[in-house]
N, C-alpha and C positions, 0 to 999 in steps of 0.2 A: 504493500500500500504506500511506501515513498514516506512513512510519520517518522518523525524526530523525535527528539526529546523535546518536551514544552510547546510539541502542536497539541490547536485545540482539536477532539475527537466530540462528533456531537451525535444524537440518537433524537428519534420522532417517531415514537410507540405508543401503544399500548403494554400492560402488562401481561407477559410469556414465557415461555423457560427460559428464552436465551435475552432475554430483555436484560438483563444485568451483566453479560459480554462485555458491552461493551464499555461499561464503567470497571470491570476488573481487568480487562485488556488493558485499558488506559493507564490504572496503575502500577502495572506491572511496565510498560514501555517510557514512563517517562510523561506522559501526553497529560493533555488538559482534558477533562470529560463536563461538557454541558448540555443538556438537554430541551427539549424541545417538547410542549405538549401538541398532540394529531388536532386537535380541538380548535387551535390559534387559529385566526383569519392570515391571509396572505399578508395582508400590510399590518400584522400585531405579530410574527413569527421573521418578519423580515427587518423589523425594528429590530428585535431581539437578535438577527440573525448577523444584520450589521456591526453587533459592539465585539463578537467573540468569532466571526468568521472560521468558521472550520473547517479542516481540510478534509475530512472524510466526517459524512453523516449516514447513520443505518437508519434507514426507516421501515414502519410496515408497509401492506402493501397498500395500507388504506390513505398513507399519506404520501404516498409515490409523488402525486401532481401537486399535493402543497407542497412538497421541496423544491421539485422543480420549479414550478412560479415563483417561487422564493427568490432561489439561485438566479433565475433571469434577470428578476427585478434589481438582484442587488447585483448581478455582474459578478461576481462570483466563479471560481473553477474548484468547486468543492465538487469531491467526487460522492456517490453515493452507491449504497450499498442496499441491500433491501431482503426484509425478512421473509421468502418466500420465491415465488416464480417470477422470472425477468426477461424479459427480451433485449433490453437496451441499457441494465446498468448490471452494476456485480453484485451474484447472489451471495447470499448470508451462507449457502451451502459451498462456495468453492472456498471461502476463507477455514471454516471447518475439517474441511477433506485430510486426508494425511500428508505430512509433510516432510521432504530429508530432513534428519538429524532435529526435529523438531524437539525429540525425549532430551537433547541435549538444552535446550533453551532454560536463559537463566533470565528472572527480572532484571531491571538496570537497576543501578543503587544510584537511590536519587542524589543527586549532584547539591543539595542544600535545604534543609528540613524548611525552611522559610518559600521554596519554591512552589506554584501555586499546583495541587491535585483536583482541587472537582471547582466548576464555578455553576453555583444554583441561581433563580431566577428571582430577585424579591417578587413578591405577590401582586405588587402595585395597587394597594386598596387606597392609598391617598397620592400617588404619583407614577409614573412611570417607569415600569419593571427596569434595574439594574443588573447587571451580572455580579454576582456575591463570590469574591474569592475564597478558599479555602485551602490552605497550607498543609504540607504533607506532616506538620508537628502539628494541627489542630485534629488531622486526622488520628495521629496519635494517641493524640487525647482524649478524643471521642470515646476511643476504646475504653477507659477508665468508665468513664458516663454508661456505655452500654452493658459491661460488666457489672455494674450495680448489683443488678438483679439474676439472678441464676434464670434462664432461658430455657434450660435444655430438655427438649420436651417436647414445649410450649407450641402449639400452630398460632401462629400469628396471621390475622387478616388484614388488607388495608388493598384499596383497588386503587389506588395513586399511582399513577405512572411516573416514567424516573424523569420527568420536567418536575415534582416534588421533591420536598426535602424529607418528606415520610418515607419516599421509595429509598433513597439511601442511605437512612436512618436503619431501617427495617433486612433492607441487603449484608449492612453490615455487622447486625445484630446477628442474621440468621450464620453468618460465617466465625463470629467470635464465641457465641452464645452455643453454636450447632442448634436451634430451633429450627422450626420449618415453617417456612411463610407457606398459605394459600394463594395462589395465585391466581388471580382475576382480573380479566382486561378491565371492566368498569362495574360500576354498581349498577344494577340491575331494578330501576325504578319501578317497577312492573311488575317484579317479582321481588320482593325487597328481601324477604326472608329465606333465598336460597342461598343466602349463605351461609346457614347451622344447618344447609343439608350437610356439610361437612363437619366433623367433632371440633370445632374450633376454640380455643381457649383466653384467645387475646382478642379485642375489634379497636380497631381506632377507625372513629368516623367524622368526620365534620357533621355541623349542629343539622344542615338541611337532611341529610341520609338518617342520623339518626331521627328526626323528626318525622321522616319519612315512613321509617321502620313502627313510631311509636301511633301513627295515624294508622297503619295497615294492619288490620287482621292477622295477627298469628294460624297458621295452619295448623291444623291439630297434631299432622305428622313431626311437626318443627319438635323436637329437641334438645333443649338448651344445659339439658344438666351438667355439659363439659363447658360452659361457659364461664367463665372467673372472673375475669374483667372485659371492663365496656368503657373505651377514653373518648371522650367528644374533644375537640382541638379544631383549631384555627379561629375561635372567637369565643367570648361570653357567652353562656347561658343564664336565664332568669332562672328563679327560684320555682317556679312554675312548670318552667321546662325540664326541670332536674326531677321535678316531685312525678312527672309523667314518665322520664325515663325509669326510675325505679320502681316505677307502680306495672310496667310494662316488661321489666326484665327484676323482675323481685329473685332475691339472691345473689345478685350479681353487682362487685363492685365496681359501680356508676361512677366515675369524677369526670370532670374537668384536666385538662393540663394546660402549659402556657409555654410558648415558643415565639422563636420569629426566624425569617428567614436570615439573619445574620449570626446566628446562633447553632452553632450545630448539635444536633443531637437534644433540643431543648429545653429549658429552664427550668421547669418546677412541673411538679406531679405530686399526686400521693402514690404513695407505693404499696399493692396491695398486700405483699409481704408483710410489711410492719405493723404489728395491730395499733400502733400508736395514729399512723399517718391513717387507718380504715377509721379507726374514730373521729380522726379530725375532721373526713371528708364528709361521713354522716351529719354530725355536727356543722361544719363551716362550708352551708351548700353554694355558696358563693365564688368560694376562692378555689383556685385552679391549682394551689396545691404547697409544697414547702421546695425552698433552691434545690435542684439536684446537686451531687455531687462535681465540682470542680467552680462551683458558679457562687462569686460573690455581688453582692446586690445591695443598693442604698437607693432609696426617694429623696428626690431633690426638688427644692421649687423651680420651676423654668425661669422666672423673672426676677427671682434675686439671686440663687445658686444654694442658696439655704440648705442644709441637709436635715432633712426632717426624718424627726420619731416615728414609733408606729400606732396607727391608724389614723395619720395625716397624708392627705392626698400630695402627690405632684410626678413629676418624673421618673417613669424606673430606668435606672444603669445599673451597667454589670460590669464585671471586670472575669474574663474565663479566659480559659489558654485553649478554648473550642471554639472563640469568635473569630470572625472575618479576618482577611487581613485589610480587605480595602474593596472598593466598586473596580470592575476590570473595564479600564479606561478611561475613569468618570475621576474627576477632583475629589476625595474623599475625606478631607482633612475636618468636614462639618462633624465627621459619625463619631468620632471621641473629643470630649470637653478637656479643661485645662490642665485637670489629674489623671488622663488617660483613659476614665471609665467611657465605657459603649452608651451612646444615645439610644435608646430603644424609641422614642416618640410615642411610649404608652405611659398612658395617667396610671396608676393606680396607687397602693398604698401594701402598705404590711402591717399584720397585728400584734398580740403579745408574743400571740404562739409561735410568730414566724410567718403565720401561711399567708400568700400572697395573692392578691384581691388585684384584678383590671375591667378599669371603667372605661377605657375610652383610645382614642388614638387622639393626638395632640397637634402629631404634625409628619410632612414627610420624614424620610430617613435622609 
């Protein structure tokens, strides 16, 4: 394929077996791996497409013509590859095939822990998706964060494709951890509840699927007794909406967590392990959960810098050796303040216990 060390490698899937290739190919060669969701319109995938230009993209075969209109549009000689049958570009089966002296192949040793390995996409909920860099020592770190919890076992579900920071979250849980993700191109709106046709143990869903789930009739055939936890993520839930999930998945530990795309591996959970953090979550149906491990964290006022107690509203920062290094290509000197803590641009607060409360988004990143 002609990739160096520190080309970008990019992917525009859904999730499949071989959907995670191309993020451990890339670590293993040196490459940059970012991602692409099949979902993106041409001129919101061609933004994206311009800040991290990549030299080789895998696509399904359902996004064959979004890449290509991409590539046109941005002028582009990225080559593409493609998961399935092709007439005109290179299939995902002849990269596969066997190879000389392949048994012999070793990764490269990366040239500088500080060098960038994955770039993810902010969310763009108050601005204009960024490319989020990610250093091969934050990857490091991550490992500590995903070790927390013994995995091994565990089926984890989640249908985020790897333009998420869940799909890589999750990827490299299932390789540190040895758990086994479920694998599923998309949530299945239609049929919400087929996914405990499978014994699944873990679900992380954003608030609309679970909402989804909690609107839909349970099939009688469903289930759920191998189910242990249920994480809603990517925004707040009301108290309301918490009191519906538990009334609809009774037994099963319900919370909240709390992340961003600048964060890997993300901030705060309860862990269902610890009967201390199961009670907290019962208890404090609000808060998304207590710091993970490696993540320190203080509320600041925005407008005077004040560092405020807890449960006084204002700024969360962090300070992790899991965060960003920087936007890939973008000025980034806004994202850490004068002590070097991380801007998060979310309101919220912290209480006695610790566990941390989000009201609001503030402002861009």
């Amino acid at each position: 394929m002609g990739l160096q060390y520190g080309d970008v490698v990019s992917s525009c899937t859904y999730n499949h077996l071989n959907s995670g290739v191309p993020h451990i190919s890339s670590y293993f060669i040196g490459a940059k791996i970012a991602a692409f969701d099949p979902t993106l319109s041409v001129r919101e995938a061609a933004y994206l497409f311009r800040q991290v230009t990549p030299k080789v993209i895998f696509t399904g075969t359902e996004s064959v013509k979004l890449i290509e209109n991409v590539i046109q549009e941005v002028g582009a000689n990225t080559k593409i590859v493609v998961f399935g049958a092709t007439d005109k570009h290179v299939p995902f089966s002849d990269l596969i095939s066997p190879k000389p002296n392949e048994t012999s192949f070793k990764p490269v040793e990366v040239q500088h822990l500080k060098d960038i390995a994955l770039i993810l996409f902010s969310s763009g909920t108050t601005g204009l998706p960024k490319g989020v860099c990610f250093s091969h020592r934050a990857m490091l770190h991550s490992v500590a964060a995903i070790k927390e919890r013994d995995y091994r076992g565990v089926i984890l579900y989640s249908s985020d494709s790897p333009f998420w920071n869940v799909f890589s979250n999750y990827l490299h849980r299932s390789i540190f951890n040895k758990c086994v993700r479920l694998v599923s191109p998309a949530f299945d709106y239609n049929n919400p509840w087929s996914i405990f046709t499978y014994n699944v143990n873990y679900v992380m869903l954003d608030l609309t699927r679970m909402l989804t789930l909690c609107h839909t009739p349970k099939p009688k055939d469903i289930d759920l007794s191998s189910l242990g936890t249920l994480v809603v993520s990517g925004t707040t839930i009301s108290e309301d909406q918490m009191a519906k999930a538990r009334e609809t998945f009774p037994g099963v530990h319900v919370s909240q967590s709390y992340g961003l795309s600048e964060v890997f591996c993300g901030v705060a959970y309860f862990d269902p392990t610890k009967p201390k953090h199961v009670q907290l979550a019962i208890k404090k149906t609000g808060s998304c959960g207590l710091p993970r491990r490696g993540i320190c964290l203080k509320v600041v006022d925005p407008d005077t810098e004040k560092v405020l107690g807890p449960n006084q509203n204002g700024e969360i920062r962090l300070k992790t050796s899991r965060q960003l290094s920087g936007y890939h290509n973008i000025d980034s000197s806004g994202v850490w303040d004068s002590d070097g803590w991380l801007r998060t641009g979310d309101y919220g607060y912290y209480d006695q216990d610790y566990c941390i409360y989000v009201i609001d988004r503030i402002k861009e990143m």
